[in-house]
C-alpha positions, 0 to 999 in steps of 0.5 A: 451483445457480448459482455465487456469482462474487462477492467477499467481504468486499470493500470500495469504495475509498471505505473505504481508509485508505492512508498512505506514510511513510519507514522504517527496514528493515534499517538502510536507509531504506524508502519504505513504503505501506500500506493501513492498513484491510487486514492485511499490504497493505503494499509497501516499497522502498529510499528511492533507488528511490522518485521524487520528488514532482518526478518526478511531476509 
């Protein structure tokens, strides 16, 4: 018998659905980015810590 090493139930990037909104979490302001196609795919961090769209660039 020959292991199955493949994944499953996994998803070409094509299929994503990702957005970022700023939140408020615990009275403070969160940049969030979330894989809306995915429960629980999400991160947070404090809008301070977040670069800029200048920063990026």
């Amino acid at each position: 018998m020959t292991p199955n090493v493949g994944s499953v139930g996994r998803r070409s990037a094509d299929d994503r659905d990702v957005v970022a909104a700023i939140d408020e979490i615990d009275g403070r302001p969160q940049l969030v980015i979330a894989d809306l196609t995915r429960d629980d795919a999400w991160v947070s961090m404090h809008e301070t810590a977040a670069a800029s769209l200048e920063e990026w660039r």
